[in-house]
DRENDO-1510 file (C-alpha; in Angstrom, 1 decimal, always signed):
<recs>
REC; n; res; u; v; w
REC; 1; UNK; +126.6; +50.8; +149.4 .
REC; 2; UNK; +126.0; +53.1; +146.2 .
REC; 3; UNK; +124.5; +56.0; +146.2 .
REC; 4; UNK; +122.2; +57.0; +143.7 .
REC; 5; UNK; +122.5; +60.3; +142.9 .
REC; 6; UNK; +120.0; +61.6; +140.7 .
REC; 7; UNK; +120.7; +65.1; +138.5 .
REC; 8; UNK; +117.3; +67.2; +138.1 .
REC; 9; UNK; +117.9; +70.1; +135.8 .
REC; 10; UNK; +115.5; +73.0; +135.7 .
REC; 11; UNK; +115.3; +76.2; +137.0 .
REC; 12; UNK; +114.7; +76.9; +141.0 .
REC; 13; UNK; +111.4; +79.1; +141.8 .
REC; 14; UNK; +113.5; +81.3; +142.9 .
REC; 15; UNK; +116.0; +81.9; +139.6 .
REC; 16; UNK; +112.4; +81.9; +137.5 .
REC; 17; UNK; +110.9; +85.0; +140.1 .
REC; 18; UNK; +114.2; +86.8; +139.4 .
REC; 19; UNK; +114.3; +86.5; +135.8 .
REC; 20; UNK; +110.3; +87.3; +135.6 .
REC; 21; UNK; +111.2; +90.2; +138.0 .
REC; 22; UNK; +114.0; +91.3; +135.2 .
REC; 23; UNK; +111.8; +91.2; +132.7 .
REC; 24; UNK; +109.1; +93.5; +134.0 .
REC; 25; UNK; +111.8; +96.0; +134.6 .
REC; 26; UNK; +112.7; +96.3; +131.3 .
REC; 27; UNK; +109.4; +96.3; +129.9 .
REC; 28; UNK; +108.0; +99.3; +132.5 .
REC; 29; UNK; +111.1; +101.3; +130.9 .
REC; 30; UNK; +110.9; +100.1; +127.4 .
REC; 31; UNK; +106.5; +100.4; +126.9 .
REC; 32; UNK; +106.0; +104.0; +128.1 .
REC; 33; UNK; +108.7; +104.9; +125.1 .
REC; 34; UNK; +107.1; +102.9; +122.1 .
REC; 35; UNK; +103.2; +103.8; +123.5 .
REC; 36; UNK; +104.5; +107.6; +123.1 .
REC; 37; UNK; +105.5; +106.9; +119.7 .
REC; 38; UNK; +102.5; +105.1; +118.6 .
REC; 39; UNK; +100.5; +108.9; +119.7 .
REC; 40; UNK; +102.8; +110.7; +117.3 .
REC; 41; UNK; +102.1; +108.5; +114.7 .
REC; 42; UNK; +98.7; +108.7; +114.6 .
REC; 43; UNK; +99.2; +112.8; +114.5 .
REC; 44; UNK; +101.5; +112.0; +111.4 .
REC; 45; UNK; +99.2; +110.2; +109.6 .
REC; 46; UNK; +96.4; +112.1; +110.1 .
REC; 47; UNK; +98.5; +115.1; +108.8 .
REC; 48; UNK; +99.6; +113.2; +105.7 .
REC; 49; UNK; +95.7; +112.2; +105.0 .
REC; 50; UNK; +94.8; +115.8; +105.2 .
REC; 51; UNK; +97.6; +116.4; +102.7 .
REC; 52; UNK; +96.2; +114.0; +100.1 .
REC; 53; UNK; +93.3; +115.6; +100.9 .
REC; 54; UNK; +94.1; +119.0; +100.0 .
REC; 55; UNK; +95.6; +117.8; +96.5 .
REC; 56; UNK; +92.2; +115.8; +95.9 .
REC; 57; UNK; +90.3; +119.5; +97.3 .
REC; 58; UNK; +92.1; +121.7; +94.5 .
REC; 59; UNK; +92.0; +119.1; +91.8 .
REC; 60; UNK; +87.9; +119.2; +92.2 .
REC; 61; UNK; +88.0; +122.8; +92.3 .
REC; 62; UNK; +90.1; +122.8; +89.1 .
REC; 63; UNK; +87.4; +120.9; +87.5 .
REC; 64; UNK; +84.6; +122.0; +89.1 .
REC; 65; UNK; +85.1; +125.6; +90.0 .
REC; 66; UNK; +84.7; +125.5; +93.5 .
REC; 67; UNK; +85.3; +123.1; +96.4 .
REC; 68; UNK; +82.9; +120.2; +97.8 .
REC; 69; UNK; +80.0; +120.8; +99.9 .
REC; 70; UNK; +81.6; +117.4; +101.6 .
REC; 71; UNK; +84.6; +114.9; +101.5 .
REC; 72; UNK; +82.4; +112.3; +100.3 .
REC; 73; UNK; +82.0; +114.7; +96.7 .
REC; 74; UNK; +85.6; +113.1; +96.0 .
REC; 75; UNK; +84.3; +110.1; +96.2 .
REC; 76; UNK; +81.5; +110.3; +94.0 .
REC; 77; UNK; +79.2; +113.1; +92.3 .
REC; 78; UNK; +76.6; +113.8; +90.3 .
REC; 79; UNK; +77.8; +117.5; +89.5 .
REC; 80; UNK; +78.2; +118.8; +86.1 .
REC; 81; UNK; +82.0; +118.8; +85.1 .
REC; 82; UNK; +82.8; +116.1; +87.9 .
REC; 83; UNK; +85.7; +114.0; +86.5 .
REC; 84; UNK; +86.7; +112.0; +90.0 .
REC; 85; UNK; +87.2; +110.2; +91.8 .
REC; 86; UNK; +89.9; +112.4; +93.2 .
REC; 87; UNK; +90.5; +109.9; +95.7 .
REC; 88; UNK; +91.5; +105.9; +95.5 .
REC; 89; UNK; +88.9; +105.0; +98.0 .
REC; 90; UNK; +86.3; +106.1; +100.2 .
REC; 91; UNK; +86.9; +109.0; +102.0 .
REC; 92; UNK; +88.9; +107.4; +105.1 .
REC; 93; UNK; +88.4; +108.6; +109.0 .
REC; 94; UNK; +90.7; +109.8; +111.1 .
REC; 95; UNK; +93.7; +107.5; +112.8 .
REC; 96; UNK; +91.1; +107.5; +116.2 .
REC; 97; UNK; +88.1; +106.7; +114.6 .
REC; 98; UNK; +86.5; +109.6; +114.2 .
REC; 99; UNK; +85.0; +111.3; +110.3 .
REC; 100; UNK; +87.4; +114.1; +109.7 .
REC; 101; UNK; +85.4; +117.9; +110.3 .
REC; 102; UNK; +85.1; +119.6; +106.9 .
REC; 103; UNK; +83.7; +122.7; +106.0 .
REC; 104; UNK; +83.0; +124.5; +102.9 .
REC; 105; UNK; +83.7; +127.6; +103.0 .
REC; 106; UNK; +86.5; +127.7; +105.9 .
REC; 107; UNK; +85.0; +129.2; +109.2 .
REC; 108; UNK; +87.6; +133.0; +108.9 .
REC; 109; UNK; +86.8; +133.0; +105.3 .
REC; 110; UNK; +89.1; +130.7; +103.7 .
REC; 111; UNK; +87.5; +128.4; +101.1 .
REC; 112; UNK; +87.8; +125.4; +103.3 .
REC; 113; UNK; +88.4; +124.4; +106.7 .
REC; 114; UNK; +89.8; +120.9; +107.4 .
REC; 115; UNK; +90.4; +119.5; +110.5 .
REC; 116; UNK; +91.2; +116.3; +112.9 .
REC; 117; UNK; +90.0; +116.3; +116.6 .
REC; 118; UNK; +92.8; +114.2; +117.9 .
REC; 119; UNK; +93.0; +111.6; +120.5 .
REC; 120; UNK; +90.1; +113.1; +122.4 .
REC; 121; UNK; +88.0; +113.6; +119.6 .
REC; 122; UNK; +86.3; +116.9; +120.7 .
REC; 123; UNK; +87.7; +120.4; +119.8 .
REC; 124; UNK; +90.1; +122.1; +121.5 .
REC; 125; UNK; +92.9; +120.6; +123.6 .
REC; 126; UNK; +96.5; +119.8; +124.1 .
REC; 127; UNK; +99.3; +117.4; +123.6 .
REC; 128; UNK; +98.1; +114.2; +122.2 .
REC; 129; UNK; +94.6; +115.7; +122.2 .
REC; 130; UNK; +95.1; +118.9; +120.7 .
REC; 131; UNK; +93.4; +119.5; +117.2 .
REC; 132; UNK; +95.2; +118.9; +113.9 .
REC; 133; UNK; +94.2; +121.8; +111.3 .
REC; 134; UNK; +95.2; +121.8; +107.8 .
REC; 135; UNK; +94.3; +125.2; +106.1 .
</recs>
């Protein structure tokens, strides 16, 4: 008598629950690294949009004589010497959703405070959540 032997290729449960098992490993070492990264980031880029907002700032004081009342002057104005918009587009808000705080003058007399809550989006904090000032 022949035999019939029949040849099934595939994988065994057991070869699939190792290489799953392999596979979360290296994604519990590799996430926590890129998830840190995408905090810093966002801290960059808000930086950076406080920087092209401080060129926008003393380019409408230049023209003007003195700085905004608000960010959204940048934007558009109906003041007398206004020769915007000093920015591209509207006035954007910071990387975690939140309007960035602007004052006018600063708080310790400087002629404007600018600032970015952070991740937590209240003042104070630190780390990820501390505040991002721009003076």
């Amino acid at each position: 008598m022949n035999r019939l032997r029949l040849k099934v290729n595939g994988f065994t449960m057991m070869e699939l629950l190792i290489v799953i098992m392999i596979i979360g490993l290296l994604a519990s070492l590799v996430a926590p690294k890129m998830f840190s990264k995408v905090d810093s980031t966002q801290r960059k880029t808000a930086a950076a949009q406080m920087q092209m907002f401080e060129t926008a700032l003393d380019t409408y004081r230049l023209d003007l004589g003195s700085y905004p009342k608000s960010l959204d002057e940048l934007v558009q104005s109906s003041s007398s010497g206004w020769d915007g918009p000093y920015l591209p587009k509207a006035v954007p808000m910071d990387p975690w959703g939140t309007p960035y705080a602007y004052q006018s003058p600063g708080p310790a007399g400087e002629p404007y405070s600018l600032m970015s809550y952070g991740k937590d989006k209240i003042p104070g904090g630190e780390g990820d959540n501390a505040d991002i000032i721009h003076r």
